[in-house]
C-alpha positions as CSV (number, residue, x, y, z in Angstrom):
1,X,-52.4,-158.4,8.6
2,X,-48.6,-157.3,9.1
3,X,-46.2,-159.3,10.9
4,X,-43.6,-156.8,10.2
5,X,-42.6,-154.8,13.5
6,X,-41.0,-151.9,13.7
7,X,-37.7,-150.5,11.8
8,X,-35.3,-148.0,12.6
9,X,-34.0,-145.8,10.5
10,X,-30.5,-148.1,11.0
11,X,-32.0,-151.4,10.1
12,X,-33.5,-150.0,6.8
13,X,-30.1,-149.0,6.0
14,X,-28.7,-152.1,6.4
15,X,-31.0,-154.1,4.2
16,X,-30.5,-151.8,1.3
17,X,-27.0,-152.0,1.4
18,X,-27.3,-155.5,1.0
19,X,-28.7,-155.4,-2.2
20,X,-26.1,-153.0,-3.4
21,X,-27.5,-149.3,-2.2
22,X,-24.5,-147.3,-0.7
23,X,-24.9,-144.1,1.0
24,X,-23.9,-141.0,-1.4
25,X,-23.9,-138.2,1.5
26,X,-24.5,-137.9,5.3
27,X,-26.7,-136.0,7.3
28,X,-30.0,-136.8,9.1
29,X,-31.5,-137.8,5.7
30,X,-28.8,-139.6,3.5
31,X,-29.4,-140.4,-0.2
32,X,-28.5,-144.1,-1.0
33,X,-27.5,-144.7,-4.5
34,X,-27.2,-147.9,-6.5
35,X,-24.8,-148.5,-9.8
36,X,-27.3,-149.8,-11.6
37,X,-30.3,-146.9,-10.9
38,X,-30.2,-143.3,-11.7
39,X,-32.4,-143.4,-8.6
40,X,-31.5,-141.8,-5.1
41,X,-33.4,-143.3,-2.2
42,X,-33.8,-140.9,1.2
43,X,-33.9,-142.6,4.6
44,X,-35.2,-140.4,7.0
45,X,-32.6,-140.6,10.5
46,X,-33.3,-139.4,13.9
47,X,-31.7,-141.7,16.3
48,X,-33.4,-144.9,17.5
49,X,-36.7,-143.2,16.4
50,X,-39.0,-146.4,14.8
51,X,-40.0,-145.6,10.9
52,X,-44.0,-145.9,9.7
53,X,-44.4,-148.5,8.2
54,X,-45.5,-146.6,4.8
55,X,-42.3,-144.9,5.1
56,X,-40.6,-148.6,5.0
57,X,-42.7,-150.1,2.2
58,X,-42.4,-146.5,0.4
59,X,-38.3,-146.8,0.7
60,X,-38.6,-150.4,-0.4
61,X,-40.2,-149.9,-3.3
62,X,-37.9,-146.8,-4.9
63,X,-35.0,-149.3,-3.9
64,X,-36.5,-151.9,-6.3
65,X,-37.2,-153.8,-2.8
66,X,-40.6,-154.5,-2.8
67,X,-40.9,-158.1,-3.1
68,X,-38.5,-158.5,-0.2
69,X,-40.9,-156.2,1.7
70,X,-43.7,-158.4,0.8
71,X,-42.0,-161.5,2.2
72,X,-41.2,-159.5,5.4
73,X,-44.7,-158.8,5.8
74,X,-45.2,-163.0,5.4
75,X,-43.0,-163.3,8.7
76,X,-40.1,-164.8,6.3
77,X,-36.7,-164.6,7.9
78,X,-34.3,-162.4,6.5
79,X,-31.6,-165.3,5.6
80,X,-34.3,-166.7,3.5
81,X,-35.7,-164.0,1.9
82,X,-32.1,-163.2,0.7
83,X,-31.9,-166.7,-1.0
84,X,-35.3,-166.0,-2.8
85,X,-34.5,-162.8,-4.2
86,X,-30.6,-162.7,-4.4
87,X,-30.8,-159.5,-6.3
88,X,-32.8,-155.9,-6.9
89,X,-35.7,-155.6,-9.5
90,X,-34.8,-152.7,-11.7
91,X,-36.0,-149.4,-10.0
92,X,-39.1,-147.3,-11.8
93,X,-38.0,-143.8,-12.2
């Protein structure tokens, strides 16, 4: 059903800062933050350890990301998915 593979805690990281989520802390669970949300979003860290992919869709969706989630799952390359969705939906508190 999924052709998503496996994310580390890293690579999760990375595509949320792209759509304007910047750590606000450090430690082996940092909050991410976004100037337009009151939200906090937690990524779990422990090294090169792979996330569930629950725990993806679940971080996903706080950070607004869920449609670019969706088009993961499709097998849609990252440079295009950035094109289709150039910016966050408005997180649900």
């Amino acid at each position: 059903m999924s052709h998503i593979g496996s994310f580390t805690a890293r690579e999760v990281m990375g595509y949320v800062s792209e759509y304007g989520w910047h750590p606000d802390g450090v430690g082996k669970h940092p909050n991410y933050v976004h100037p337009d949300s009151d939200n906090k979003i937690q990524i779990p860290f422990h090294g090169k350890q792979t996330l569930k992919l629950q725990t993806v869709r679940s971080i996903f969706n706080q950070a607004g990301m869920l449609p670019v989630f969706r088009l993961m799952q499709k097998g849609v390359p990252w440079k295009q998915i950035r094109k289709k969705v150039p910016a966050i939906e408005k997180p649900q508190p």
